[in-house]
C-alpha positions in Angstrom: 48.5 20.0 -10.4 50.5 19.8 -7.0 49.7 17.0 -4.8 48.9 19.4 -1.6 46.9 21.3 -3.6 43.4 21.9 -1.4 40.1 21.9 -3.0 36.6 22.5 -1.9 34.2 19.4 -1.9 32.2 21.1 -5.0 34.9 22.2 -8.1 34.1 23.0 -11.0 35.1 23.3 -14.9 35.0 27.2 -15.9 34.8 28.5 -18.9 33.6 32.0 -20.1 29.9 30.4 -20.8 29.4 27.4 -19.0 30.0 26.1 -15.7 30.3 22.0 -14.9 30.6 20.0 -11.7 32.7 17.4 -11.5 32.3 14.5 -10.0 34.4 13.9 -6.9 38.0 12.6 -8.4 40.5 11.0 -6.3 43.5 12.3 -8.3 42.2 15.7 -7.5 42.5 15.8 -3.7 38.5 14.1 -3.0 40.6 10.9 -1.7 39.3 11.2 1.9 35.6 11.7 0.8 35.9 8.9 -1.8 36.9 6.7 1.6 34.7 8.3 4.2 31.7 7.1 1.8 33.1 3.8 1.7 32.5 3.6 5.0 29.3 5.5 5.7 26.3 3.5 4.9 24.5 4.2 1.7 21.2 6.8 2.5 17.9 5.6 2.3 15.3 6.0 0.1 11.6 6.0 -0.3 9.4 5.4 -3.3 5.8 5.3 -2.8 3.7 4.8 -5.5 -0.4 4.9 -5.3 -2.9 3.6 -8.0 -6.5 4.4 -7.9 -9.3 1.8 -8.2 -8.2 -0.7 -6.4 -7.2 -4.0 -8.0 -8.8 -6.6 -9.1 -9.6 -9.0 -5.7 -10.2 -12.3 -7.4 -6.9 -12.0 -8.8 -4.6 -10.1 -7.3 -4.2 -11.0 -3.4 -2.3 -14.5 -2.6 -4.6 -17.1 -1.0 -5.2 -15.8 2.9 -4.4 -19.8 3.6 -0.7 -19.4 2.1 1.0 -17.0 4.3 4.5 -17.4 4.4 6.7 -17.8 1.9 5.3 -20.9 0.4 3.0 -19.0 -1.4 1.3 -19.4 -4.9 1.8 -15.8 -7.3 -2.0 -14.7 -8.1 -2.5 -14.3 -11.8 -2.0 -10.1 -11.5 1.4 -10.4 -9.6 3.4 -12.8 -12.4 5.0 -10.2 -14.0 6.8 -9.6 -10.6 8.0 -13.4 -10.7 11.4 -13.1 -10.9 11.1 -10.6 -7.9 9.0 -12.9 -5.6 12.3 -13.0 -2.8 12.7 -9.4 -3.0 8.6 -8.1 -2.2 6.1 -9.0 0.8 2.6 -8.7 0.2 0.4 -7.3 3.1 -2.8 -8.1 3.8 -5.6 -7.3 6.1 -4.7 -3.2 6.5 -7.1 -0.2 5.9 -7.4 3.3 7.3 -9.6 3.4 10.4 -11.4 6.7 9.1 -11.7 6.0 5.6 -15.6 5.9 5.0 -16.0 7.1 1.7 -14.7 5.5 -1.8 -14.8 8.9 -3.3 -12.2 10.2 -1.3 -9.4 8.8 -3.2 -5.8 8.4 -1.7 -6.2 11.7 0.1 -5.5 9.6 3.6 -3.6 6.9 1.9 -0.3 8.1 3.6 -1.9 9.9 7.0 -4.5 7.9 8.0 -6.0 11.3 9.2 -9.7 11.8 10.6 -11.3 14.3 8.5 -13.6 15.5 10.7 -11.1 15.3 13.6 -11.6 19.2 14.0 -15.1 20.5 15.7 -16.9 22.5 12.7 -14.8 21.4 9.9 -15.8 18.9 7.3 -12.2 18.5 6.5 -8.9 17.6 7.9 -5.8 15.9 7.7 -2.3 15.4 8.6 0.8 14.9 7.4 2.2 12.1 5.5 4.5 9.3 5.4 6.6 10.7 2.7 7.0 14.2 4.3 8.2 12.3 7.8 10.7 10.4 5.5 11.6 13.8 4.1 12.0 15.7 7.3 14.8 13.7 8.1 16.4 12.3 4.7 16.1 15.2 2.9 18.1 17.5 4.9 20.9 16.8 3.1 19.1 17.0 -0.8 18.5 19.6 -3.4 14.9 18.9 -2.7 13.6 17.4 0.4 11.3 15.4 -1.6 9.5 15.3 -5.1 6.4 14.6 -5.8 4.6 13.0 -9.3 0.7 13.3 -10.2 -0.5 11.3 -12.8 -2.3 14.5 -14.9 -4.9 16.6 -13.0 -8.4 16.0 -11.9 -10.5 12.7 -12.1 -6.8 11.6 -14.7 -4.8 11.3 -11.4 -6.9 9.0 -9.2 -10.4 8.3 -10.1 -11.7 9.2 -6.8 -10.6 12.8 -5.9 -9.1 16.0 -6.9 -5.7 16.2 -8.7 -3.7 16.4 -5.8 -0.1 14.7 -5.0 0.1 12.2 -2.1 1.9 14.7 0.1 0.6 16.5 2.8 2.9 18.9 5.2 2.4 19.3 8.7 0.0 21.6 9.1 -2.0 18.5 7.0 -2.3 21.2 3.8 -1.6 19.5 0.3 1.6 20.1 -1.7 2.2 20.0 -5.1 3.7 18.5 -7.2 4.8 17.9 -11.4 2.2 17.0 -13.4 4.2 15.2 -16.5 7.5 13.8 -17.3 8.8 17.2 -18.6 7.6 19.0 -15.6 9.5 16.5 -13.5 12.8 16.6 -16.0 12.9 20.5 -15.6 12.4 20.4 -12.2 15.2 18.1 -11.4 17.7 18.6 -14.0 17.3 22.3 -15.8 19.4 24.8 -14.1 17.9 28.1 -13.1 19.2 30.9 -16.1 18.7 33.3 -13.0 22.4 34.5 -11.7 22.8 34.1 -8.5 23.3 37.5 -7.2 19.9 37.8 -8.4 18.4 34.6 -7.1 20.0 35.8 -3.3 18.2 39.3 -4.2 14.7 37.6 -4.7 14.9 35.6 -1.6 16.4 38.8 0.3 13.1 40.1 -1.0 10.9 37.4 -0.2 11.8 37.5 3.1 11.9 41.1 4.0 8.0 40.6 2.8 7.5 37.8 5.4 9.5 40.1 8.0 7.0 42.9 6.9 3.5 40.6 7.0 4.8 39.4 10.9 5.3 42.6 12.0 2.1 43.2 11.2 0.2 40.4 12.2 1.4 41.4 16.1 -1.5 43.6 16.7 -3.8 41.4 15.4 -3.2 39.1 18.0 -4.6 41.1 20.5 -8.8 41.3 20.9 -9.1 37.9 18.9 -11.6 35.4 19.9 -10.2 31.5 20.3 -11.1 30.8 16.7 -9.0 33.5 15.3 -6.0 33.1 17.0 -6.4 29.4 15.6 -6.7 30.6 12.0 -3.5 33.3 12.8 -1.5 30.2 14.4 -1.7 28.1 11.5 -1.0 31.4 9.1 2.6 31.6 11.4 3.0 28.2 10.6 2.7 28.4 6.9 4.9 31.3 7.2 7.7 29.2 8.6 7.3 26.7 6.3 8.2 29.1 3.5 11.2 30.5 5.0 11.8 26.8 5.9 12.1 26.6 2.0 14.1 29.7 1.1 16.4 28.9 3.8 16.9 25.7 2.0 17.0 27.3 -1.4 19.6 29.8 -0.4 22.1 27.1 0.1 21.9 25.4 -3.1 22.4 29.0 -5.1 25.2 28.9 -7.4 25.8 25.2 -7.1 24.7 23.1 -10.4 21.7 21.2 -11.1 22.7 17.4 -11.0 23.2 16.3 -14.7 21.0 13.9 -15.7 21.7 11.1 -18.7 18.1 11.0 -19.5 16.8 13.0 -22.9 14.5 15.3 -21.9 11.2 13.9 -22.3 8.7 14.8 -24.9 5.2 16.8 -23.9 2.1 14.9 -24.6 3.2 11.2 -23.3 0.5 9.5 -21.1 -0.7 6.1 -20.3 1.9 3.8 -19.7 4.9 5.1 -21.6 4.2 8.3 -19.1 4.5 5.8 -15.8 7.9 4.4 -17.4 9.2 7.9 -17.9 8.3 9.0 -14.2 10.0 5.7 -12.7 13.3 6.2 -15.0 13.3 9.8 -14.1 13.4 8.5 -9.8 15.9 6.5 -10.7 18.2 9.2 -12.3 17.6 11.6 -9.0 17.7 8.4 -6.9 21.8 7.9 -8.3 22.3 11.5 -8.5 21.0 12.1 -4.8 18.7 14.9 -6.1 16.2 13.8 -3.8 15.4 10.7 -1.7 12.1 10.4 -1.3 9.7 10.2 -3.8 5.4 10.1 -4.2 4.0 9.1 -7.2 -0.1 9.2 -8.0 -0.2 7.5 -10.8 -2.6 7.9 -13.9 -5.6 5.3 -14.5 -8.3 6.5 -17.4 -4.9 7.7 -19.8 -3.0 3.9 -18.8 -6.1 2.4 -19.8 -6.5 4.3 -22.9 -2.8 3.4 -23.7 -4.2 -0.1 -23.4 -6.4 0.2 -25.7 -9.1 -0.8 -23.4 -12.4 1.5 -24.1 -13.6 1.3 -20.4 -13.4 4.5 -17.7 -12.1 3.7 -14.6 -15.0 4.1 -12.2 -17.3 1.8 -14.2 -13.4 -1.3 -14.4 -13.6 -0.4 -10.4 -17.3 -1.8 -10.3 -16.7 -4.8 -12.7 -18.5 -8.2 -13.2 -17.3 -11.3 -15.6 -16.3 -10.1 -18.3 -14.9 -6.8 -20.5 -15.0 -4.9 -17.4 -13.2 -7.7 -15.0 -11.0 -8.2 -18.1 -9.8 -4.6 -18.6 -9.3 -4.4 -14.4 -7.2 -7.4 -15.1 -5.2 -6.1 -17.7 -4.8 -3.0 -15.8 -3.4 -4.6 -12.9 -0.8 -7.1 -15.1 0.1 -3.5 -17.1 1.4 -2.0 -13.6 3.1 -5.4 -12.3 5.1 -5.6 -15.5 6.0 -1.5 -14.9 7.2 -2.3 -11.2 9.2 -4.9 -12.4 10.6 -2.9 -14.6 11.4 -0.7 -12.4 12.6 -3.1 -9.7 15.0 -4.3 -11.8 16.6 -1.1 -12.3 17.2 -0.8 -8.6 19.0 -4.0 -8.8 21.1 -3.1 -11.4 22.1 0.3 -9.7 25.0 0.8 -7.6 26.1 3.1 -4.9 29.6 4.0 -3.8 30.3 1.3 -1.7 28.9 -1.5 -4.8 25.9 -1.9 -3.0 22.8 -2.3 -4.8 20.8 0.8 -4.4 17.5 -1.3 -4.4 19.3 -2.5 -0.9 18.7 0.6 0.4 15.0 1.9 -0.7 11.6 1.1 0.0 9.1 0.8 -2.4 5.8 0.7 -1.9 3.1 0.1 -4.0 -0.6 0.4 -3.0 -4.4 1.5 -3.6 -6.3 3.0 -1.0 -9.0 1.0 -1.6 -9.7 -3.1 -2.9 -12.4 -2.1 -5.6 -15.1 -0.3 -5.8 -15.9 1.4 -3.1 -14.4 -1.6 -0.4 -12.3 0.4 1.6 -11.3 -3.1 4.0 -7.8 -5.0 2.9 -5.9 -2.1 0.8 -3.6 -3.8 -1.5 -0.4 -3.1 -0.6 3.3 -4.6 -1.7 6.6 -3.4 -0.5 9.6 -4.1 -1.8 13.1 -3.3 -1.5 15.6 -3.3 1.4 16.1 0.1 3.0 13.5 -0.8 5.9 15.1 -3.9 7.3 12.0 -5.9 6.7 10.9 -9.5 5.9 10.7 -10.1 2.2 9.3 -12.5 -0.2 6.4 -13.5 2.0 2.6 -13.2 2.0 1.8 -11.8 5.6 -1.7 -11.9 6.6 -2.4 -9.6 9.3 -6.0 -9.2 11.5 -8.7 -7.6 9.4 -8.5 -3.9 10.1 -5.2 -3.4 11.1 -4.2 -0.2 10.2 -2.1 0.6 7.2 -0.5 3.6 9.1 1.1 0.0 11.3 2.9 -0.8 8.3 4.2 3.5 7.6 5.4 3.3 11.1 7.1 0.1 10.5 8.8 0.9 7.5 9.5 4.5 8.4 11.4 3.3 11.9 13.3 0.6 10.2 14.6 3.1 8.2 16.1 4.8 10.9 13.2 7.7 10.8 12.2 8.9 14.4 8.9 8.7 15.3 6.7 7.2 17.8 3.8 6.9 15.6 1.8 8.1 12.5 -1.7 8.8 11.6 -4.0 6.1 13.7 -1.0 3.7 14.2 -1.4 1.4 17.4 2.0 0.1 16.9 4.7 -1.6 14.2 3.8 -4.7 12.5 6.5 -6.9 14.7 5.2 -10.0 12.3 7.0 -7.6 9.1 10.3 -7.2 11.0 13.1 -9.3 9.7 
């Protein structure tokens, strides 16, 4: 192959069946990328990962008298030992609007009102992960990716099977439901050709050309409610061609290849929560995505356990086989994040860096137990936020958690000036 030979950033292996990317070779003219992202800084990422239930209090929050990082570990957050430097606990936060138990981790990540809107019993507003992905995922196969933990009462105790995401219009998104749903969507190319894939999207959007031609004379003779309604129609509309647009420029180019089997149907529990967190990490490397929601499953981890309790009645425990089996619970999903934390260490990006430097983990309930919406547990780890680490910060009761988005969102670089009911960043997290 001659030296001055020019290639395009994406080349490929041909053959008559099958077509392969390669990765980006020095010897074959990708020199000057290989040192431009030695240079650039490494992107950053987000993981946010929900449980629902709560925790159990006794055991799971440091002692309010320790802050700092002079701190004793509580019994639940040992199996993150070796990890203590690397994750801040933060205590003290809850959503201002949150007044009902039953209402799961709909407003975990928005903070919304839900009866912000005259005449409506519901409402809400985007959240943290979609801001992330507004502006990180621009460059990504998929803007973001987001994991429920099964459907219905399964996912989160308190609510409908929903993910954690919410767009801007404050409508849910959705998400994959399982390990294989998630492995497909990330890593199995599309058997469509692409002169057919650019035929359906030329299709899609002559429909959407079509349904706003004819909306126009609606408009006229409707009352103030209506043209609300129509407005937020228009917007949804631009949201999808917001997604075909990005769609059309990923057609022909290669799903990232994954070394990951794919997974088998059926798993649940806690061998499904490892399978989700090794499948981040393989579209974290391969820059699939870089933001990521996870709601993760409670009755099937539980089950997996072998504990014979249901979630709502561990939630409202006393001493003894309830308290125990909350216990267990929370040691189960410590040991998982450790896992999974050490994973990120062991990454690396271009540059040798560890990709752990460069994401933001957080880990959270929207609620303490039961139905005690005050003090949400939350735990952030990683360094892609520029924040303090390895400390127990104890913040003024009531401050809200949509503080600590805001924080971690603008140390990340994200632009904002605030989020959900934020009053401002939590200056006391900044490193």
């Amino acid at each position: 192959m001659k030296n001055n030979l020019q290639l395009n950033r994406r080349h490929f292996l041909r053959s008559s069946a099958a077509l392969i990317a390669l990765p980006a070779l020095e010897s074959l003219g990708f020199r000057r990328f290989a040192a431009a992202a030695q240079k650039s800084e490494a992107p950053k990422r987000f993981i946010f990962l929900n449980f629902g239930w709560g925790v159990t209090q006794e055991t799971w929050f440091p002692d309010l008298q320790q802050p700092g990082v002079n701190y004793t570990l509580p019994p639940a957050l040992v199996p993150l030992e070796r990890h203590k430097a690397d994750f801040t606990v933060i205590q003290g936060l809850a959503n201002k609007y949150s007044m009902d138990g039953h209402s799961g981790s709909t407003f975990w990540l928005t903070g919304a009102n839900r009866y912000a809107e005259a005449g409506q019993n519901f409402h809400n507003s985007i959240s943290a992960d979609q801001v992330a992905a507004e502006q990180l995922g621009v460059g990504t196969r998929f803007a973001s990716i987001q994991l429920n933990g099964g459907q219905g009462i399964e996912a989160d105790g308190h609510g409908p099977g929903l993910s954690l995401a919410w767009d801007a219009r404050g409508k849910p998104l959705g998400g994959q439901n399982s390990p294989i749903e998630a492995f497909h969507r990330l890593f199995s190319n599309d058997a469509t050709s692409p002169e057919k894939q650019k035929a359906l999207l030329a299709q899609n959007r002559s429909l959407l050309d079509t349904v706003m031609e004819s909306s126009a004379d609606l408009q006229r003779g409707l009352c103030k409610t209506d043209k609300a309604k129509l407005d937020e129609y228009f917007q949804g509309v631009r949201e999808i061609e917001r997604r075909l647009n990005k769609e059309e420029q990923w057609i022909g180019v290669p799903m990232a290849k994954s070394t990951l089997s794919e997974p088998k149907p059926g798993v649940a529990g806690k061998d499904e929560i490892q399978l989700m967190y090794d499948i981040m990490l393989s579209a974290l490397q391969t820059d699939s995505t870089r933001v990521f929601s996870y709601r993760m499953p409670t009755a099937s981890l539980l089950k997996s356990l072998d504990i014979p309790v249901i979630p709502h009645e561990m939630s409202h425990y006393a001493p003894g086989p309830k308290m125990e089996a909350s216990q267990k619970r929370d040691a189960a999903h410590c040991g998982l994040l450790a896992g999974l934390l050490d994973r990120l260490k062991a990454a690396r990006e271009t540059d040798g860096s560890r990709l752990f430097d460069h994401a933001t983990v957080v880990f959270g309930s929207n609620l303490r137990v039961a139905h005690t919406l005050e003090n949400c547990p939350t735990l952030v780890a990683g360094g892609g936020a520029g924040i303090k680490l390895g400390h127990n910060l104890v913040m003024p009761k009531g401050t809200p958690l949509c503080n600590a988005w805001l924080t971690l969102l603008k140390g990340a670089g994200i632009q904002l000036e605030r989020h959900g009911d934020s009053t401002g960043v939590l200056k006391e997290l900044l490193a």
